[in-house]
C-alpha positions as CSV (number, residue, x, y, z in Angstrom):
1,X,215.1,101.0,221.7
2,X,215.4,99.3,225.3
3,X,213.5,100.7,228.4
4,X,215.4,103.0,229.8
5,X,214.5,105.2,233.2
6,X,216.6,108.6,233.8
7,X,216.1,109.2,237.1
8,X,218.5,112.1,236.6
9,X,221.2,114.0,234.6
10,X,224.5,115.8,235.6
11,X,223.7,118.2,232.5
12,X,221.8,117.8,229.0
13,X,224.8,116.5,227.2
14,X,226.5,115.0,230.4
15,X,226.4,111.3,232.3
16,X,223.3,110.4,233.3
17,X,221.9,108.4,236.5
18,X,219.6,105.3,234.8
19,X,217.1,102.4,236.4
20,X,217.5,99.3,233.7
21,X,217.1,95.6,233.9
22,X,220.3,93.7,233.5
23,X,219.1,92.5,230.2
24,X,218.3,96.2,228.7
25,X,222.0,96.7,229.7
26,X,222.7,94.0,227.8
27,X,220.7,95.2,224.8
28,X,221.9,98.4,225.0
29,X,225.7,97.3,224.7
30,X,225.0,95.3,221.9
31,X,223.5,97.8,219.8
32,X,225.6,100.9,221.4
33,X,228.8,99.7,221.4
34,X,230.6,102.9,222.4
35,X,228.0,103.8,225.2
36,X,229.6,103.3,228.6
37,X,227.3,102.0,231.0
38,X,228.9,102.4,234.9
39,X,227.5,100.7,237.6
40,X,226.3,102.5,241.0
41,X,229.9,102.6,243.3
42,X,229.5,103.1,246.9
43,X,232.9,105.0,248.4
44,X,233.6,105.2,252.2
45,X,235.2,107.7,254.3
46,X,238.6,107.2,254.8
47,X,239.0,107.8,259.0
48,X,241.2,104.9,260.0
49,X,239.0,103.4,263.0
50,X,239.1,99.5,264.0
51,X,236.0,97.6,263.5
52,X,234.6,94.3,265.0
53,X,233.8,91.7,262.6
54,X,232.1,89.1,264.4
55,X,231.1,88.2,267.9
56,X,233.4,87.2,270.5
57,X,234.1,83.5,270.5
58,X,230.9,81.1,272.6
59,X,234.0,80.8,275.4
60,X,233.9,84.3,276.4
61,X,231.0,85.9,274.9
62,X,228.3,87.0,277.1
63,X,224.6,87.6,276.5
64,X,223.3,91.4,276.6
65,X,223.1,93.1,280.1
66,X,225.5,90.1,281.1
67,X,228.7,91.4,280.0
68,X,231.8,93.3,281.2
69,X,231.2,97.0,282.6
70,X,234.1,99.4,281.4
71,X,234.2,102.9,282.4
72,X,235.5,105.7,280.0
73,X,236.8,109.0,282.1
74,X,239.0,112.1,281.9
75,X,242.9,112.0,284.3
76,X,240.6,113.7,287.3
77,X,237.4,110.8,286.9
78,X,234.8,112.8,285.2
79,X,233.1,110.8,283.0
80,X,233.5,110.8,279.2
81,X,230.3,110.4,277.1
82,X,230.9,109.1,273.5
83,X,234.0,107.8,273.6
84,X,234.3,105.1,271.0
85,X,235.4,101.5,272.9
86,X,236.4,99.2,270.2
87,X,237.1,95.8,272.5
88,X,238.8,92.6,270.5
89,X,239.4,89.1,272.4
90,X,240.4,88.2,268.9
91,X,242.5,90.9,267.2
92,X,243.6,88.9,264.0
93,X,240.1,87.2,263.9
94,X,238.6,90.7,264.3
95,X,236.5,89.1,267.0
96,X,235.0,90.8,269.7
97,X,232.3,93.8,270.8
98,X,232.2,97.7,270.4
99,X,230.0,100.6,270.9
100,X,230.0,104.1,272.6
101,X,230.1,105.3,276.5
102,X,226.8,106.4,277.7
103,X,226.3,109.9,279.5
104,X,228.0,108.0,283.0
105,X,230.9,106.6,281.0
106,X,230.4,103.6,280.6
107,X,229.8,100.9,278.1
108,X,228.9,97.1,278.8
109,X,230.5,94.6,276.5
110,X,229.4,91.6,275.3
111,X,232.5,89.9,276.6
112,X,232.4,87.9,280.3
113,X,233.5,89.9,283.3
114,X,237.1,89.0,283.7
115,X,238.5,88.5,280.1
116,X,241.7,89.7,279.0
117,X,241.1,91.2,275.5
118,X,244.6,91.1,273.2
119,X,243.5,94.6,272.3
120,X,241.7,97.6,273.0
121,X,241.3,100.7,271.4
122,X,239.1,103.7,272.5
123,X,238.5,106.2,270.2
124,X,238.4,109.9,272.4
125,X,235.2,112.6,272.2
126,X,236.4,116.0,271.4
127,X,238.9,117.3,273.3
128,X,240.5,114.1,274.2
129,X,243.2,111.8,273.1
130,X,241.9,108.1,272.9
131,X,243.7,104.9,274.2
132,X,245.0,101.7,273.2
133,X,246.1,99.2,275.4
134,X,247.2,95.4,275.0
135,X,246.3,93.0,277.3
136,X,243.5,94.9,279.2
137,X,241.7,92.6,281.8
138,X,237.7,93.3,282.0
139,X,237.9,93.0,285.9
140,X,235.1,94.9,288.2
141,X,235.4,98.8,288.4
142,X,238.0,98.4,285.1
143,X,238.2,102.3,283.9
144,X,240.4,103.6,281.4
145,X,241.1,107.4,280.9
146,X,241.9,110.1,278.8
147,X,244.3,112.8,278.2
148,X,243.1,116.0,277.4
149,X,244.2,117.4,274.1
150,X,246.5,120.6,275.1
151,X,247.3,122.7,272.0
152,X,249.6,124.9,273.8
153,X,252.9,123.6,274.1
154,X,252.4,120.4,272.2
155,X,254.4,119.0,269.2
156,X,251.1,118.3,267.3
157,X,251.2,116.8,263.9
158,X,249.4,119.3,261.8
159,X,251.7,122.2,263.7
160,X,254.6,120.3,262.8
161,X,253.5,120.2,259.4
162,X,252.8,123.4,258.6
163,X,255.5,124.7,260.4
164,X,255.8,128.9,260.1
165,X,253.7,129.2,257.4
166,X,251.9,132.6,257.7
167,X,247.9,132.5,258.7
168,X,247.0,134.3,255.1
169,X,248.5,131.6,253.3
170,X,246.3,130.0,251.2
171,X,244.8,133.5,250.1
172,X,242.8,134.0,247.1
173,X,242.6,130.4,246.6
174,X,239.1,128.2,247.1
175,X,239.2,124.6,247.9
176,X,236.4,122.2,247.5
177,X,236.1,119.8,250.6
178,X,233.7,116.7,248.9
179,X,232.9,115.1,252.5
180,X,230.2,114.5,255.4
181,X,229.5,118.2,255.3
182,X,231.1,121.2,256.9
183,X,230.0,122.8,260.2
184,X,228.7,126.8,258.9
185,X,228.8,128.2,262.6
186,X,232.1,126.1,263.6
187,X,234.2,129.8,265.0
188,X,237.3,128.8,263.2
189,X,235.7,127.9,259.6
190,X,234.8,131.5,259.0
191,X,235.7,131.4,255.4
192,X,233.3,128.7,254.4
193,X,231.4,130.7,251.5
194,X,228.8,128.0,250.7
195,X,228.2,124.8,249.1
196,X,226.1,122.2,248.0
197,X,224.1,119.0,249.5
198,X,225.0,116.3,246.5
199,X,223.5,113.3,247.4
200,X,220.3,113.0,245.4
201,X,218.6,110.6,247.4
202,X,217.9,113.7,249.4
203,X,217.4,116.0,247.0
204,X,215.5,114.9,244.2
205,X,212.4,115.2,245.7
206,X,212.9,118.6,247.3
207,X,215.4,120.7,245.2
208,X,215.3,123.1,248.2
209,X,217.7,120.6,249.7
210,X,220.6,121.2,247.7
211,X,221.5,123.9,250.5
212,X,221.7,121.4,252.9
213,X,225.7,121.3,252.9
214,X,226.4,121.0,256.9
215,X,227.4,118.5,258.4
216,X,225.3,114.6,257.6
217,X,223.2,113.7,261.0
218,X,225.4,110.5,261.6
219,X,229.2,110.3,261.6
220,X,229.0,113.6,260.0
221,X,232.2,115.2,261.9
222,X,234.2,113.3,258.9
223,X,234.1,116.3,256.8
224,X,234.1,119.7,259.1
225,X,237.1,117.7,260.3
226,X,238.6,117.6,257.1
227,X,238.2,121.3,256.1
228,X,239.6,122.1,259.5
229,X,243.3,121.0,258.2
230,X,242.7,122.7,255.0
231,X,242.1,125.8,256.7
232,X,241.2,126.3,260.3
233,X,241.9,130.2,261.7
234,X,242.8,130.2,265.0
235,X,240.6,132.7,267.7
236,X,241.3,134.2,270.5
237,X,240.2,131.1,272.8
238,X,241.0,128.3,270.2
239,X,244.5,128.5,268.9
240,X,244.4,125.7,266.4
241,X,245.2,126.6,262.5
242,X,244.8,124.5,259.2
243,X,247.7,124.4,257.1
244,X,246.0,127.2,254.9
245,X,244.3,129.3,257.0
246,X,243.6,131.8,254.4
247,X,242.0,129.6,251.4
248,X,238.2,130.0,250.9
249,X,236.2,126.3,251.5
250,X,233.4,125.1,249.9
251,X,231.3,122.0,251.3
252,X,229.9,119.4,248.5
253,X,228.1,117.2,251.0
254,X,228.2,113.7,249.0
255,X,227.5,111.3,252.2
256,X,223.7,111.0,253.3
257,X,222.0,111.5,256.5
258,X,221.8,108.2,257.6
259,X,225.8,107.6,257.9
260,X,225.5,105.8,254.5
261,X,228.5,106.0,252.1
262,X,228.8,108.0,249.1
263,X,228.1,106.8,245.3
264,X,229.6,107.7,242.4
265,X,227.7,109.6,240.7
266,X,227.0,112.2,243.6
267,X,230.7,112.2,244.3
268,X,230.9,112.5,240.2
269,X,228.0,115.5,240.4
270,X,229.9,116.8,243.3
271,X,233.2,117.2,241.7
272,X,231.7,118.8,238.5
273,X,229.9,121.7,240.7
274,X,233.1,122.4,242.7
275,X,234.5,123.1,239.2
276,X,231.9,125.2,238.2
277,X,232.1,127.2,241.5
278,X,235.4,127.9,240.7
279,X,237.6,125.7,243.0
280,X,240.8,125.7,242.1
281,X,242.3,122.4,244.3
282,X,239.4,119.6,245.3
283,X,239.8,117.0,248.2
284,X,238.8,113.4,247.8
285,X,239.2,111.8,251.7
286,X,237.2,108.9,250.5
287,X,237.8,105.8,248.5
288,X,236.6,102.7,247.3
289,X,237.3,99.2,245.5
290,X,238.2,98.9,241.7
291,X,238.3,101.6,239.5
292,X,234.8,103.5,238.5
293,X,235.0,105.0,235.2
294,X,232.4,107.7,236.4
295,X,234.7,109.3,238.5
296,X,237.7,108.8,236.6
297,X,236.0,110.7,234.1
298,X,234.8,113.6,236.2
299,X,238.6,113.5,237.7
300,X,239.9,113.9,234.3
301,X,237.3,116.7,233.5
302,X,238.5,119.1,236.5
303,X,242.1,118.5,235.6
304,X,241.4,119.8,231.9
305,X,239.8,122.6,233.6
306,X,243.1,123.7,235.6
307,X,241.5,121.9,239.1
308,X,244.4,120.0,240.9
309,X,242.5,116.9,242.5
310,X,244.0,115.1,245.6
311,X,242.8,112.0,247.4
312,X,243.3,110.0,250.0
313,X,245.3,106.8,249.1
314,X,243.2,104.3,251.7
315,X,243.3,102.6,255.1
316,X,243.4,98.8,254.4
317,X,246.4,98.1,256.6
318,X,249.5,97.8,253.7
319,X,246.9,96.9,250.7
320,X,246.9,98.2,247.2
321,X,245.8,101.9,246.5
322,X,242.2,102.7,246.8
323,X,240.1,104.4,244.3
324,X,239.6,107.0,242.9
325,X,243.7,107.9,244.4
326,X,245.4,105.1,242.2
327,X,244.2,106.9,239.3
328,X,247.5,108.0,237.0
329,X,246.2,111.6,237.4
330,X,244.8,112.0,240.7
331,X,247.6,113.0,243.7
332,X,247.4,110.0,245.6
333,X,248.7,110.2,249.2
334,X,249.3,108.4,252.5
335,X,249.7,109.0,256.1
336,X,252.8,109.4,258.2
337,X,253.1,110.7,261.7
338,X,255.5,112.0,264.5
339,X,255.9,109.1,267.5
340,X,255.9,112.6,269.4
341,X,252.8,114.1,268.4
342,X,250.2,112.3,270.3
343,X,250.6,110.4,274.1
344,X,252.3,107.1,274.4
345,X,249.2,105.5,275.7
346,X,247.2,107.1,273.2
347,X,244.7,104.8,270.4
348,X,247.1,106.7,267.8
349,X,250.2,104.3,269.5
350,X,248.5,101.2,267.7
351,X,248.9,102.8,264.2
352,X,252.9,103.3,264.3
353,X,254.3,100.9,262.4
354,X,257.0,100.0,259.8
355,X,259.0,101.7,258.2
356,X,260.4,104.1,260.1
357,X,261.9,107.6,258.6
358,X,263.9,110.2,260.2
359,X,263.4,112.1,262.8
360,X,260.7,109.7,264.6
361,X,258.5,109.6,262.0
362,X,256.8,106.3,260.3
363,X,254.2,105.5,258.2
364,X,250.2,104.6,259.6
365,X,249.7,100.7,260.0
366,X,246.6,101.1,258.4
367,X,248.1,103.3,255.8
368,X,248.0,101.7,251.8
369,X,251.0,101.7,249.7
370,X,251.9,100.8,246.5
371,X,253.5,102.4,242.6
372,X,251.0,104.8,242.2
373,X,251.9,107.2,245.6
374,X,252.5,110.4,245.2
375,X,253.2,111.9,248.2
376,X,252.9,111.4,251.8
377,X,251.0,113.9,254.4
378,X,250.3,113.7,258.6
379,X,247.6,111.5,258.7
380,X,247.9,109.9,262.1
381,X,246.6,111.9,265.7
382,X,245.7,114.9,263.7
383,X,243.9,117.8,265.6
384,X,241.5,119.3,263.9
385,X,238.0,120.9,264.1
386,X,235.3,119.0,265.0
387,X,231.2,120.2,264.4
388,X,229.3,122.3,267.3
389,X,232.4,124.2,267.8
390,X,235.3,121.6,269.4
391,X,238.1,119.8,268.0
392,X,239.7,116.3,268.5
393,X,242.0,113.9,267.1
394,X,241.3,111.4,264.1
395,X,244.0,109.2,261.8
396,X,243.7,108.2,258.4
397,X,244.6,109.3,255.2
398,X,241.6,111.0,254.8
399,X,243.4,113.6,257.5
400,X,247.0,113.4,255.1
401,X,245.1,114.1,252.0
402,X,243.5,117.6,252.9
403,X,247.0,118.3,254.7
404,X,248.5,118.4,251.1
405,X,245.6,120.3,249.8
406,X,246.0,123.2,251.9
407,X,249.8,123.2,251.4
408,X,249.1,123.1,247.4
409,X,246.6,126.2,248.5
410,X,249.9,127.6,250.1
411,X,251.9,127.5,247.4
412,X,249.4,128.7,244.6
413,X,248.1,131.4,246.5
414,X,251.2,133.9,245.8
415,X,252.1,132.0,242.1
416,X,250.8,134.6,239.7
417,X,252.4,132.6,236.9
418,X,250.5,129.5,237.9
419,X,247.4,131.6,238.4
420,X,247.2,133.0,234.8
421,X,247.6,130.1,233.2
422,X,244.0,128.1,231.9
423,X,243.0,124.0,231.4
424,X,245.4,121.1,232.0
425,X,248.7,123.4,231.9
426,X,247.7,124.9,235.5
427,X,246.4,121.7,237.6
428,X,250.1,119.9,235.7
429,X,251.9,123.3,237.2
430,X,250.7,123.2,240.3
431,X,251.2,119.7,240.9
432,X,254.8,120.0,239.5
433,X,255.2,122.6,242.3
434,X,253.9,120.6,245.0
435,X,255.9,117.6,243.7
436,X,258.8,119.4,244.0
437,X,258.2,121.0,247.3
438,X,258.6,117.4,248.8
439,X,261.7,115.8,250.9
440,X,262.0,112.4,251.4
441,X,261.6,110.6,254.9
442,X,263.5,107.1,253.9
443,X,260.1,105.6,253.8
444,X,260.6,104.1,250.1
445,X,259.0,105.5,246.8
446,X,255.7,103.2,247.3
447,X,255.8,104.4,250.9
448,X,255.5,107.8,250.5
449,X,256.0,108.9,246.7
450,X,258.1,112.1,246.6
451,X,258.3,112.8,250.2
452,X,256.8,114.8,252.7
453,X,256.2,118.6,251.5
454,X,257.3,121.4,253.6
């Protein structure tokens, strides 16, 4: 028999996590034909955030402490620490520099003093909107700023979406966030009732880590964001809700520490323990390249166990469906928005694009599309909370996909009929339900599937 390492086991019976050579794989296959032997897939989060690709061209690009000063504040001046400045001199080429404001506001670019960039978007710290401007000289004292994000009086996206719905909805029901982590002590996730750190990196060393569900130490917001539009309650000084306010969340923390992405077979492990915990509706805002037969299978699993699984559909600007949300059984969905839910000069105006539905609404530019849609959620300027006790404003359809998660929460919540029935018949009725809760928008079935639900 060839060499084979287990370096570790979903269960005794169950897929298994192996070290070979590539030609014990081969040996392997040729004397177990049926065995199926999945290589280790890396997924991503599924934030919609621009990203530089290469330097600025020799003509403008300047050597480091050399380069263009720009200053990032709020409308009155203050500065604004850790805003994200994403600067392109090349937007096609993908050309150009990036990087974060320091504790004065201000980032220097590897771009010369004086440069026009075609486009730049700044991604806001909590509390603010971001910006995006075309055009944008790199002159001496240049400064962009911020609006704050008001939640009274605004037409936000996730209000809009979940309209009147009552702040129990959601009741009874648990949802499974597989993410970055959730914040335990964030004031409006009070009905997080545990979880479980996934990645095995971390944990198969120290099985005391497994508890370890908060939030990952870099770009770990990803996820407390993410449960925070499944089910935010409002407080007294904070009045922003999720769409269920009144689910129960559970955090599978699949992304590691060091702002890594996920593999497949945590993401695989992760899904099988929020199954066991007794989610009834999981949310994938992640996704990958071509289809992994681990997580198909683990997919296919939770369905047979009555768990409705939703994912986000992928950000690749008009590209084919990411994995695992093209799967045939797996809600796949995309992101629309309101032109008035966020500021005209905000970093959320480069996302509207084509097509346009009624009632100002369009689909993301970074949005995918394709056959295997099912529906389409708000995904771009979403307001949501954020870890250490904030919130702010991210697009994707990692922000659509837990949308429709906490509406499917919504509608199982009060369906006894859906609630006593067992395996595949209850994850096909509830999805039948949130199917037909859905209203077109005039985006196209490829667009946007069945429609908005609501």
């Amino acid at each position: 028999m060839p060499k084979v390492e287990v370096v570790d086991s979903v269960s005794v019976d169950g897929p298994k996590l192996v070290e070979m050579t590539p030609e014990t794989e081969l040996e392997l296959r040729l004397e177990e034909p049926s065995l199926k032997i999945v290589p280790l897939v890396t997924y991503e989060k599924m934030r919609a955030i621009y990203k530089v690709k290469r330097t600025a061209a020799a003509a403008v690009f300047a050597q480091t402490g050399q380069g263009a000063v720009l200053r990032v504040e709020d409308t009155i001046g203050n500065p604004l620490a850790g805003a994200r400045v994403v600067a392109f001199t090349n937007f096609r080429a993908r050309a150009g520099d990036d990087g974060s404001t320091d504790a004065n506001g201000e980032i220097r670019l590897r771009i010369t003093p004086g440069v026009t960039l075609e486009r730049i978007y700044v991604y806001g710290p909590a509390r603010h909107w971001g910006r995006f401007e075309r055009n944008f000289t790199l002159a001496a004292g240049a400064a962009l700023q911020l609006e704050p994000i008001e939640l009274a009086g605004e037409l936000l996206a996730l209000r809009r979406f979940r309209g009147d719905l009552p702040l129990t909805a959601g009741d009874g029901v648990v949802v499974g966030i597989v993410d970055t982590g959730i914040d335990p002590n964030h004031p409006l996730l009070p009905n997080i009732s545990g979880g479980a750190n996934m990645v095995l990196e971390e944990t198969k060393d120290d099985p005391g880590e497994i508890a370890d569900w908060g939030p990952a130490a870099v770009e770990g917001e990803h996820g407390t964001h993410v449960a925070g539009i499944v089910g935010a309650r409002p407080s007294d000084d904070i009045d922003l809700a999720g769409v269920a306010p009144g689910v129960t969340l559970r955090s599978y923390r699949v992304f590691p520490h060091d702002g890594g992405d996920a593999t497949n077979y945590d993401i695989m492990n992760a899904i099988d323990r929020a199954v066991q915990d007794g989610c009834n509706i999981i949310n994938l805002s992640l996704g990958g390249g071509e289809e992994d037969e681990a997580i198909r299978a683990a997919i296919g699993s939770a369905l047979d166990s009555g768990v409705l699984v939703i994912a986000a559909a992928g950000n690749d600007g008009r590209k084919p469906v990411s994995h695992p949300a093209a799967l045939p059984f797996c809600i796949a969905v995309t992101a629309m928005g309101w032109t008035s839910s966020f500021p005209a000069a905000s970093s959320e105006a480069g996302d509207v694009a084509r097509p346009y539905g009624r009632e100002d609404t369009f689909v993301g530019s970074f949005s995918n599309f394709g056959p295997q849609i099912d529906l389409t959620g708000p995904g771009v300027g979403v307001v949501s909370t954020l870890p250490g006790g904030g919130f702010g404003a991210m697009s994707g359809t990692s922000m659509a996909s837990p949308a429709l998660a906490g509406y499917a929460a919504y509608l199982l919540g009060p369906d006894a009929t859906i609630l006593a029935l067992n395996g595949a018949e209850k994850s096909t009725a509830l999805r039948d339900k949130l199917f037909g809760s859905a209203t077109p928008l005039g985006f196209g079935r490829d667009f946007e599937g069945f429609g908005l639900p609501g």
